[in-house]
N, C-alpha and C positions, 0 to 999 in steps of 0.2 A: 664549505663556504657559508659566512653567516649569512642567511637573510637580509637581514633588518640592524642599525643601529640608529639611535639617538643621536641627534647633533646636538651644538652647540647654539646658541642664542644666535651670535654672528652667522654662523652654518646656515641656520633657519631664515633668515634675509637673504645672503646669498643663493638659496634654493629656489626663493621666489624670483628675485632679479633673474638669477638663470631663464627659468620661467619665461617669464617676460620675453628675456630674449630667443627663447625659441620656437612662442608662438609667433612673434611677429615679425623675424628677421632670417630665420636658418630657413635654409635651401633644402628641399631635398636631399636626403644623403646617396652616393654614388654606388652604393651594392649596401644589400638588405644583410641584416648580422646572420640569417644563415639562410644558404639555400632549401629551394622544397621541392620534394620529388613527386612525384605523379601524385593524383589524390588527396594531395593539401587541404585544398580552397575549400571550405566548409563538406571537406568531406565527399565533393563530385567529381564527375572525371575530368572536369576542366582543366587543361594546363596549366602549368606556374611557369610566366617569364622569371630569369636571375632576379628582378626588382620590382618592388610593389610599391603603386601610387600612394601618394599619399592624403588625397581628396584634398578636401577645404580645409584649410586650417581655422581654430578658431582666435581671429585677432581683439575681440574686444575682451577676452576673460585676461590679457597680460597686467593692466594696471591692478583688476581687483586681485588676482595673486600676489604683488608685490603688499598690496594693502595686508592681505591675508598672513602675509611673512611676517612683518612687525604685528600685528594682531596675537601671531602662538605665539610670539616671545613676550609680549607684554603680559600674555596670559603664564608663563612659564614653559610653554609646552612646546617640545622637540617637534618639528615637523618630520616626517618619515621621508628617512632615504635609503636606497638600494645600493647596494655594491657596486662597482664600475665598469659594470657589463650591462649596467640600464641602456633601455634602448633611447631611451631619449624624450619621449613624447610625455604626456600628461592628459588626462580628462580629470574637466571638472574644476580649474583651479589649482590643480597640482594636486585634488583630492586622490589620484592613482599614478601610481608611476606606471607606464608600461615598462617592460622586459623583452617584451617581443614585438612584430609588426603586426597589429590587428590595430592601426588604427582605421582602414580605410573598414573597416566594419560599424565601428560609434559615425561614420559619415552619411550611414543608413538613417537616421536621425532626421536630416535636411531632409529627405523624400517625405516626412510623415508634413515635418514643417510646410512644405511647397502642398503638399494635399490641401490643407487645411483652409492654406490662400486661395488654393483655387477653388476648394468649397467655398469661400466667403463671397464668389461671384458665380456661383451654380455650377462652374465650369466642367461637363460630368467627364469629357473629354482628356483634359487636365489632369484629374483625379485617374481616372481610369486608368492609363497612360503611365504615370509614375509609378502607382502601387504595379501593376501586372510586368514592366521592363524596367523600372528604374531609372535615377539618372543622378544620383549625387555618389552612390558606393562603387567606387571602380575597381574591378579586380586588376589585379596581374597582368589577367592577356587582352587588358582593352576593353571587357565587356560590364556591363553595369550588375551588380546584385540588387534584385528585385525583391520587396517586403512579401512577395506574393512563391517567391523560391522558398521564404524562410517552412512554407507550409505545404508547397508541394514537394519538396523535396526528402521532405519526413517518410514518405510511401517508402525510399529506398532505403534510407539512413538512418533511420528509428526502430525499426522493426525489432520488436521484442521487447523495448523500454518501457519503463511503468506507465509514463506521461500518453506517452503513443498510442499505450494500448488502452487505456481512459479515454483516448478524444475515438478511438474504436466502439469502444463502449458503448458510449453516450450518444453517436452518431449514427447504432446501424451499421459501422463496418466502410465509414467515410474516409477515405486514406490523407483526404486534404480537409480536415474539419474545417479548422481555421481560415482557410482560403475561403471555405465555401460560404461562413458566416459574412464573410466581407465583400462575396460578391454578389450575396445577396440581397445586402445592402446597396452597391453599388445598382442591381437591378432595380432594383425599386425606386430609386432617385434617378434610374435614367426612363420610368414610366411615369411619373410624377408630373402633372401640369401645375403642379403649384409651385411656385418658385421659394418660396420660405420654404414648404415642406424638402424642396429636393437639395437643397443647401446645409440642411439638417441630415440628411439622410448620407450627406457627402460628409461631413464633417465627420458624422460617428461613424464612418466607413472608415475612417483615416484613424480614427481610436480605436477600432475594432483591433485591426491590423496592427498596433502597438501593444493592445493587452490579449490577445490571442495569437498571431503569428510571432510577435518581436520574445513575449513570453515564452510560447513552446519552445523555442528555437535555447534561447537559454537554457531552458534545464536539458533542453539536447545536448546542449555540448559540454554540461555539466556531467550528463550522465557516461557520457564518452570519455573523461577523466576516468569515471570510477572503469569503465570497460577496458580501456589501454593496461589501467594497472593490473585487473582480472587478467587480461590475456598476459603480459609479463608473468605475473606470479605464475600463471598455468605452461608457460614454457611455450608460448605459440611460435609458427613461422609459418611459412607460405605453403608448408603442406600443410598443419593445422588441420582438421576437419571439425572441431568441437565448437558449440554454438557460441562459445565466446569472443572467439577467434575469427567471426566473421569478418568483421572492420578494421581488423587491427595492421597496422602498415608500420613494421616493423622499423622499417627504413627510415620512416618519419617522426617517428617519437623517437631514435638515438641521435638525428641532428642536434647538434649544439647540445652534449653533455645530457641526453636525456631531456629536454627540454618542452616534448612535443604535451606533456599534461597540462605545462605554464600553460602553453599558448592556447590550447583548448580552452581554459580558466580564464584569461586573458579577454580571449574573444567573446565568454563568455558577459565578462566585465564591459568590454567594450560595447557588445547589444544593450547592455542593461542601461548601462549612463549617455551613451551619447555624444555627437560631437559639439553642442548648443548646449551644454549644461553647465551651468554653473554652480559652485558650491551652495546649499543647502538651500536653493533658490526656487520658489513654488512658482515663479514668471519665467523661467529659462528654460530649456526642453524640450525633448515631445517623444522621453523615452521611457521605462517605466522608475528610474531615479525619480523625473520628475513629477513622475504618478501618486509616489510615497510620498513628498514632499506638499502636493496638491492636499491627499486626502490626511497627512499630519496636522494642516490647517485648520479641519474641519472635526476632525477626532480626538484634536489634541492629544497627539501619541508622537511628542519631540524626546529630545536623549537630551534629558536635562543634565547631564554630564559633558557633552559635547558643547566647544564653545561656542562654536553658530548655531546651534538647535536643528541638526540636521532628524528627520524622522528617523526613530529606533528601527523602523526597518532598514532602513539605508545603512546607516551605523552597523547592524548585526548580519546584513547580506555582505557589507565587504569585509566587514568581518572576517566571515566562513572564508570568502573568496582566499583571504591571507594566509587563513589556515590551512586552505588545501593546497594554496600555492607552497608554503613551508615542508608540506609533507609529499609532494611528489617529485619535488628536488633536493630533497634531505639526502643525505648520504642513505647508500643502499637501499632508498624505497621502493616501493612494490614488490619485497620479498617476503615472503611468510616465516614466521618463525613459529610456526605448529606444520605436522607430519600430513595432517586432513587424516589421520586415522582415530580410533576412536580414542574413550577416553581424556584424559586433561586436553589432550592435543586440540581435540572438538574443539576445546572453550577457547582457545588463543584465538588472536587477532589480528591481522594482517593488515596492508596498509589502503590496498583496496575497500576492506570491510569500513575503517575508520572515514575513508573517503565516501564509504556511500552513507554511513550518516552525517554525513557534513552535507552530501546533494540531499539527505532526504529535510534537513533543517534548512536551508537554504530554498528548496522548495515550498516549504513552509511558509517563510519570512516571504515571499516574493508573492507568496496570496493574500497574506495581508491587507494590501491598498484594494486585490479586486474585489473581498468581502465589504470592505469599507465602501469602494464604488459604487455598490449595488446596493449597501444599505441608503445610501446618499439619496440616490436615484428611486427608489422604493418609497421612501417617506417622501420627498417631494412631490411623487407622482400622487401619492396618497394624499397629503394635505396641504401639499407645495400651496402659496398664495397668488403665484405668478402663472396666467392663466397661458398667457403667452411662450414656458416653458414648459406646460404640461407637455407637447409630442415630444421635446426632445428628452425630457427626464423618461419617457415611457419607451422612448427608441433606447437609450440607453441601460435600461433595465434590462431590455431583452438582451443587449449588447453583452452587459456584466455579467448576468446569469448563465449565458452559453461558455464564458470565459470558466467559468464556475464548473457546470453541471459533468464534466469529464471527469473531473476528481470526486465530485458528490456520488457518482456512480460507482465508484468503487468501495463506497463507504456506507451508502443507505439508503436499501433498492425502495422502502417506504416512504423516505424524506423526498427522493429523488422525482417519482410521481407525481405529484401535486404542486412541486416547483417545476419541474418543465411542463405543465399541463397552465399551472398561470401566472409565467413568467417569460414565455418565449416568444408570445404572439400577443404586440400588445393589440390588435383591433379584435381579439377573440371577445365573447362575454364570459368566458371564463378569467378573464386578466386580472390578476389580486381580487380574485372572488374570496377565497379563504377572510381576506381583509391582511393590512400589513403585520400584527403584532402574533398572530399563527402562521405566517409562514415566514417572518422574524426567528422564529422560535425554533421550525424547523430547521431552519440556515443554524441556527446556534447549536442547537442536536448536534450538528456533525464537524463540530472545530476541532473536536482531539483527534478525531479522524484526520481532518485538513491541517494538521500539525500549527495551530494556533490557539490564542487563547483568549478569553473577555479582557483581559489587559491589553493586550497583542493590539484589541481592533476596536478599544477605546468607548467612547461614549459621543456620537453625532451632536457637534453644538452643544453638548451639556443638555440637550432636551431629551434625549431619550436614555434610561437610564442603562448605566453600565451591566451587562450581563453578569451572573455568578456562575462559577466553575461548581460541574457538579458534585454534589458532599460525597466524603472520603466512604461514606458507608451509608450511600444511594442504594436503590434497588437494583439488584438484580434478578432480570424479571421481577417474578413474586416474592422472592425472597430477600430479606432484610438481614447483611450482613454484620455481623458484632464484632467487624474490625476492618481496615482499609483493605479488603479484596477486588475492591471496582476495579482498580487497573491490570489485575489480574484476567476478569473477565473478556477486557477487550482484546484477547488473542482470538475473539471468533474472527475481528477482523482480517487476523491475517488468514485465517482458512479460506476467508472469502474473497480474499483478492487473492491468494494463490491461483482460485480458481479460476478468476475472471483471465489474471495471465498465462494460464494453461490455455485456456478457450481459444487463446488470439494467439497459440501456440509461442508464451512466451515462457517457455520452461524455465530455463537460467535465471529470470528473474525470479519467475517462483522459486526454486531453489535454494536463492538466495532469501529470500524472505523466511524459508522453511530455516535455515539455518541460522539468520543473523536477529532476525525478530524485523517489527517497524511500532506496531502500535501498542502494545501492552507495555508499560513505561513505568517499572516497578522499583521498589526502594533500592533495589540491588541493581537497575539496571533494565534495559532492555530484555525482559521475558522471548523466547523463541520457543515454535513449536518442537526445534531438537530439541531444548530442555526437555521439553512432557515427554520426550521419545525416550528419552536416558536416563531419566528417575532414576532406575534401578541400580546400577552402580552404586549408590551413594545412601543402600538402603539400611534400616537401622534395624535394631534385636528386634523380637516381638513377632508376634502374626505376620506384616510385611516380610517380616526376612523369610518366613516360612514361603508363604508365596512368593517372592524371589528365588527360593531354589525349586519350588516347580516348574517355575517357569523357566528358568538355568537349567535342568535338569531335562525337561520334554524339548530345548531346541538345540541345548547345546551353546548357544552362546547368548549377551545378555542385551544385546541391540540388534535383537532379530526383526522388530519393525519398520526400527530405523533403517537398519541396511538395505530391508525392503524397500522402502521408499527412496532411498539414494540411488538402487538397481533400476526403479519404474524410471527417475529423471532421467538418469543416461542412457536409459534403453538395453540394460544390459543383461546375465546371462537369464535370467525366465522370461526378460521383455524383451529380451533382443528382435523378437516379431511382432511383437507389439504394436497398434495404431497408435495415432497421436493421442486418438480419444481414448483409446482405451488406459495407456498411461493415467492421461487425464484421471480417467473418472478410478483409476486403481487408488493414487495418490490423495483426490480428495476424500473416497470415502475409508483409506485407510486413518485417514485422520479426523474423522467422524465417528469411525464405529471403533478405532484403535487408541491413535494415542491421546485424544482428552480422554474418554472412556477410562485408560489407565490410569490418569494424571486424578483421576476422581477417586478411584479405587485405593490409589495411593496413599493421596491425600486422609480420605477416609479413616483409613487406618495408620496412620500417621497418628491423627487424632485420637481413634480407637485407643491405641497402644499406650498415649499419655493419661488416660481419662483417672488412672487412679495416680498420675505423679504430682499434682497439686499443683497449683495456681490456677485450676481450670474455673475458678470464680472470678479472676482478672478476665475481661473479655479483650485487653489487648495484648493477653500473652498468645505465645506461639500457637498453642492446642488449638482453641477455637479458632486462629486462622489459618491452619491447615484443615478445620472442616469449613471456613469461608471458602478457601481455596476450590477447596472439593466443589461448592456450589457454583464458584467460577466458571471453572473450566464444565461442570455440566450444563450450565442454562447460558453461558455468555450476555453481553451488553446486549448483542445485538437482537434478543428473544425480547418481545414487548410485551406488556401487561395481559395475561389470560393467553398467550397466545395466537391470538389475533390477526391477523396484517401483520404476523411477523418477520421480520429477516433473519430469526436465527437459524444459526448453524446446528446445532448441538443435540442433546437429550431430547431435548421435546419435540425436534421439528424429525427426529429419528420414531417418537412415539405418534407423531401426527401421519407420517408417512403411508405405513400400510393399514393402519386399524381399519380405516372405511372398506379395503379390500376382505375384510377379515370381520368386520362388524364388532369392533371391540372398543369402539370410538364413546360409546357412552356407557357401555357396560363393563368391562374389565376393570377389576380391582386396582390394575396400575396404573389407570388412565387419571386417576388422583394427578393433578401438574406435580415433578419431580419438587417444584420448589416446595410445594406443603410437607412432601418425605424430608427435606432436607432440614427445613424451617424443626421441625419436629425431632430430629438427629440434636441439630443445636441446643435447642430446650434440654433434653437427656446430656449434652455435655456440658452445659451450663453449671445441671443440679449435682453434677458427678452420679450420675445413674447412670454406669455402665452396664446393666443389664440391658436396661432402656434403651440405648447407645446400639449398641450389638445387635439388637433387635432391628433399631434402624435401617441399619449397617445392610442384614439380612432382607430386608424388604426393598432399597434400594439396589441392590443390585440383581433383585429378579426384577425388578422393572426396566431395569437397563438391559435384561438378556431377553427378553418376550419381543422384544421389537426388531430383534435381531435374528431371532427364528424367526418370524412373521418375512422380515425379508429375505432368507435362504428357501422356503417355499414361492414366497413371489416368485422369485426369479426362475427357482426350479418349472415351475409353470410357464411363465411368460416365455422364458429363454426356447421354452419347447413347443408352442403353441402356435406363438407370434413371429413373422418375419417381418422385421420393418427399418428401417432404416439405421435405426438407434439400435440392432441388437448387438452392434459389437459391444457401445457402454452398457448395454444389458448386460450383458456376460460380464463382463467386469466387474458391474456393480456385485452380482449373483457370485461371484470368485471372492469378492472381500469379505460379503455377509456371512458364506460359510465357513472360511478360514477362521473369524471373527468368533465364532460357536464353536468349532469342532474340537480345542481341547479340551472343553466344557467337556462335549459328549467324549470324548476317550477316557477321561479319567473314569467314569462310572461305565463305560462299555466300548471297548476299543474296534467291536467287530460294526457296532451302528456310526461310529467315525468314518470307518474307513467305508460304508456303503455310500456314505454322505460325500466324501471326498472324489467317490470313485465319480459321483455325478458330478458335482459342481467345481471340484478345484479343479479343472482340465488347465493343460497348458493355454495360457493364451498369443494364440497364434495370428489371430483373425480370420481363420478359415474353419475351425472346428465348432461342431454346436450340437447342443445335448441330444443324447440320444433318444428317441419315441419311448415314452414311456419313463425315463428317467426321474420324474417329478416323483410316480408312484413309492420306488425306491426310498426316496426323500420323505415323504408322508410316513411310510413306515415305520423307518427310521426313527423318528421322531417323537412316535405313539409307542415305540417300544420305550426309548430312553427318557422321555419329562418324565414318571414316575420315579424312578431313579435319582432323578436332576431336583424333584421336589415342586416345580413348576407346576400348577395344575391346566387341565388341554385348556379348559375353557376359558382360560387366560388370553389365549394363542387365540383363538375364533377359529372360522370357518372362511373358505377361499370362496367366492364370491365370485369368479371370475371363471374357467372351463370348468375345474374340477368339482367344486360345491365339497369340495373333501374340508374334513376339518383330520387332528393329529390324537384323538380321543379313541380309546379303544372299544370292540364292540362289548356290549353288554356280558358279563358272563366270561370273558379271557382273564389267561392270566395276570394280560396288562392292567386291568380292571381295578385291582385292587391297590388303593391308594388313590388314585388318579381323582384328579378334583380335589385332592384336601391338600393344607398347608402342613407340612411337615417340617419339626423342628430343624432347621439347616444348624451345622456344625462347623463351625470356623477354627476350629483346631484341631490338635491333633491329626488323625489318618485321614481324615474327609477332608483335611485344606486345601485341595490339590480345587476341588470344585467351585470355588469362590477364586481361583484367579481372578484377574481382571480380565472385560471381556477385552479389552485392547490389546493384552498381550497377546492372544490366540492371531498365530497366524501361519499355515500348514510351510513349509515349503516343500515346493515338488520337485 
């Protein structure tokens, strides 16, 4: 079935006269185009009568769409029509055709509108009343939809989603953020003796609940799209057990042709615009259409292509809306056409995948207007001239900010701090203490993150100047890249927000991040951390391929970390007794101590291997940004200047970890920041000094493996010592760091591997924990093999903690000799095997 066609000029009148006549003359239709079985109505267990209300119709937008019809014709332009299984209705002018019955959801609209009136006469009663029971969205069985459901009702019906698990985040573990924002505003206007004040306080009660519940609730049922088509492709039904399969109501997505995504979309569409909206109109509304269109006003950010200057976000949200509506009623959609096994298959795309980047842009586009709210309300509050607006630009700050800081949580645990500290509470004396153009600043730090852009969120009145996106070859960390690797780097993001959705126990989503990518947004496409997992398949002649058949060779096949890590998601056969946390912390830190680790190594020698093929004096050829690269994936965006107040993931925050336990924090050779090793690798492939180069090469990756011994002793200690709460992710943590090291130690000594193994790689069950004395073992170990390894002890330090043991031989043994000095490491030939990457090591038991 097509979609969409073009009409005709005449056609385009006709559509609006229609119009006309079906806001203000058609009845009620006599049965709804398709019944709904249990569990419809947003998803609760509310029943579905055969027929759904139709609320308020809106009668005054008939003439201006008739206007609107001669309007696209004199402009040229076809007004969009649907096939003749439309359902009838329209918002907005005729700006959307519905498909399905969600109109009685844009009648949620009217409730905000009726707040706002009753705030205009303090009425707290009024307000209270409508938000907490409703009374203009009628469902099905009589009963009204409350603005105040759209946020409680997340605790059941969200669990596991990105959105969901951000307003978690950000909250302390608040199951009703958004409610709670709004009632705490409603509290405090019904404690107020001043009646201006409590009027204000009602008023941005009633905006709360439009840009924080009416919000959430949309990218809910966006992201419920992309889950229905998840559980289709994954073959769900009512025995099902697998976490994506929770909600999926099999019965109700095959009504009408497959139908049940539209209306998810639909309903979607219908929270977002409303039933008071008119086209492109910044006085009609009270839903967040009219939000965009308010703060397009004031940012000048229209769609100078559109012939009423609707705001570009408006314009690019229904957009997507169309887009996803196209793809989950296309013929055959939500089938995969890859096996999910390795190889090319990996790389295929499916329709669900295409659909969750269409929710993650569309999420994007729909923050927009609240960055823009809040910068509004910020400078006003800052040097507004209107003295008599100052509380309510300052109640709304706090307002916009809370709308905000869910998603800044999951993006920048530094930026995050100092705007919920003075932007949440405006009577604190902490409130815009920073002053507005630093914590401006912050807010703008984190837009790639927040899928926007300085275009995207425009320039306030022309007074404050347009932000610039950061330059293609910004720092990262300390190092200064000589070719576009910045968006390379920002895959620490996703490690971090994997983690955050493991925390709220939201696997599936992580998973899906691990797989599909979100923020590293590369000339090719969407970067994912499965890419860094599967490097190797695709690896080339040269030193790499040497180290690719070591590493082929010691496991046997050549996505042995990946596999790992798709075994810890599902719980399967070494996790199958697995805690949640221990998964957890298996998966995040195999992708800390593993696969960037690899992806550097890689890189590394990628680089390495070209250094005498020439063009290495272009700094924007390949060579030098596969040693960008390298620098990426070890220090990531999210590592800040020296280290500091950092949030990153990566190399450095792996070398900050244990030193102070080990005393190695000022003194170790490799506590030099990674970025000066690398900055310095660069310089040598610059000048084509491959010796130089190699030598790098060489000292970068004992700095990468010292930190990694450091934490296979931690844990060997702590796991034996300590009983505390956290020891199951102790052990786990203590499981990866040594699988992490131990081919390292078996190629130069297979008998101190396997002592190492015998302690730390235990099955993780959740009930088994090292045995007394086990740590010694490990120490041994250790002192036997770094000569060997070329590592000298005093690199490694002294444990600090029970044992005071450091891994340095005694005076006078045989281990003695050597130990402490740097010995020429050999990257070729027979010794290759030792210079794996430490990512690749990972035992299986």
């Amino acid at each position: 079935m097509e979609m969409m066609k073009t009409t005709t000029t005449a056609q385009s009148i006709m559509k609006a006269f229609l119009f006309t006549c079906n806001n203000m003359r058609r009845p009620p239709p006599s049965s709804p185009v398709f019944a709904s079985p249990s569990a419809l109505e947003d998803r609760t267990n509310l029943p579905r009568t055969p027929q759904s209300p139709w609320g308020r119709r809106l009668r005054k937008g008939g003439l201006t769409a008739l206007v609107l019809g001669f309007a696209l014709a004199s402009y040229g332009v076809g007004a969009t029509e649907y096939d003749d299984d439309d359902f009838g209705e329209y918002l907005a002018d005729g700006l959307y055709t519905l498909k399905t019955d969600v109109r009685d959801r844009a009648d949620i609209a009217e409730d905000i509108a009726e707040m706002l009136q009753a705030a205009d006469s303090g009425n707290y009663d009024e307000v209270a009343f409508i938000y907490r029971d409703g009374k203009n969205s009628q469902k099905s069985n009589g009963a009204y939809r409350s603005l105040s459901s759209l946020s409680t009702l997340l605790a059941d019906h969200a669990e596991g989603e990105q959105i969901y698990i951000s307003s978690l985040k950000a909250s302390n573990n608040d199951q009703s953020y958004a409610h709670s924002v709004v009632e705490e505003l409603l509290d405090e206007a019904y404690g107020s003796e001043d009646a201006e004040e409590k009027r204000v306080l009602l008023a941005c009660a009633a905006r709360a609940a439009e840009f924080l519940n009416v919000w959430g609730w949309v990218a809910h049922r966006l992201q419920i799209v992309v889950g229905d088509c998840q559980a289709i492709e994954a073959g769900c039904d009512v025995n099902s057990d697998q976490e994506i399969c929770r909600y999926y109501d099999e019965d109700w997505y095959t009504v009408n042709n497959n139908s049940g995504g539209l209306h998810s979309i639909e309903e979607a569409v219908a929270y977002y615009i409303g039933a008071d909206q008119l086209r492109a109109d910044h006085n009609s509304g009270h839903m967040l259409y009219s939000l965009a269109e308010k703060e397009a006003r004031h940012f000048h950010t229209f769609d100078e292509n559109d012939v009423l200057k609707q705001a570009k976000t408006n314009v690019q949200f229904l957009k997507i809306m169309q887009e996803m509506s196209g793809k989950v009623m296309a013929k055959g959609s939500c089938g995969t056409d890859g096996d999910g096994g390795g190889g090319d298959s990996m790389k295929k795309k499916n329709t669900s995948v295409e659909l969750r980047m269409l929710m993650n842009e569309a999420i994007g586009t729909m923050t927009v207007p609240l960055i823009q709210l809040l910068i509004r309300h910020m400078y006003e509050a800052a040097v507004g001239t209107d003295p008599n607006q100052l509380e309510r630009h300052k109640i709304m700050v706090t307002v916009a900010v809370k709308a905000l800081l869910p998603q800044i949580s999951t993006c920048d645990e530094v930026s995050l701090s100092p705007l919920e500290r003075e932007l949440t509470n405006r009577n604190s004396e902490e409130f815009m203490r920073s002053g507005f153009n630093a914590l401006i600043a912050l807010l703008q730090k984190n837009y790639s993150c927040l899928g926007v852009t300085c275009a995207e969120v425009g320039s306030y009145k022309g007074i404050l100047p347009l932000c610039t996106e950061p330059l293609e070859r910004n720092y990262i960390g300390a190092y200064i890249p000589q070719s576009n690797a910045n968006r390379h780097a920002n895959i620490d993001l996703d490690v971090l927000q994997m983690d955050i959705y493991m925390h709220f126990d939201g696997f599936h989503e992580a998973e899906m991040l691990y797989k599909y990518g979100k923020n590293a947004k590369t000339e090719h496409g969407l970067l994912s951390l499965q890419d860094l997992a599967t490097l190797f398949p695709s690896v080339p002649e040269g030193p790499t391929a040497d180290i690719y058949e070591v590493y082929k060779s010691y496991y046997g096949e050549t996505n042995f970390v990946h596999n790992t890590i798709l075994d810890a998601f599902s719980g399967s056969n070494n996790f199958a007794f697995s805690s949640n946390t221990q998964r957890r912390e298996i998966i995040f830190y195999l992708l800390r101590t593993c696969v960037t680790t690899e992806a550097v190594v890689f890189k590394m020698y990628q680089a390495l291997n070209g250094c005498s093929s020439g063009f290495i004096h272009d700094i924007t050829s390949e060579k030098p940004h596969a040693w960008d690269e390298a620098a990426a994936y070890a220090i990531g965006n999210l590592e800040g200047w020296g280290g500091k107040d950092s949030g990153g993931q990566f190399i450095p925050l792996l070398q900050r970890e244990h030193c102070a336990t080990f005393g190695t924090c000022t003194t170790s050779p490799w506590e030099e920041p990674i970025a000066s090793l690398m900055e310095l690798g660069l310089a040598h492939l610059i000048r084509r000094d491959c010796k130089g180069l190699t030598e790098s090469v060489r000292e970068i990756q004992a700095a990468l493996l010292v930190p990694l011994i450091q934490g296979v002793l931690y844990y060997s200690v702590t796991n034996e010592f300590e009983n505390v709460a956290e020891q199951k992710q102790l052990e786990a943590r203590g499981y990866v760091y040594a699988m992490a090291v131990l081919p390292w130690v078996h190629h130069v000594d297979p008998a101190a591997a396997k002592t190492i193994k015998d302690v730390m790689a235990m099955e993780i069950t959740g009930e088994q924990r090292l045995a007394f004395g086990g740590h010694k073992a490990v120490f041994d170990a250790f002192t036997e093999v770094l000569p060997k390894m070329h590592v000298p002890c005093e690199d490694v330090g002294t444990d600090r903690t029970y044992t005071h043991r450091n891994v340095c031989p005694a005076e006078g043994s045989q281990s003695d000799s050597g130990a402490g000095k740097h010995k020429p490491l050999s990257f070729f030939g027979k010794n290759v095997g030792i210079f794996v990457s430490i990512a690749l090591p990972l035992l299986l038991l």
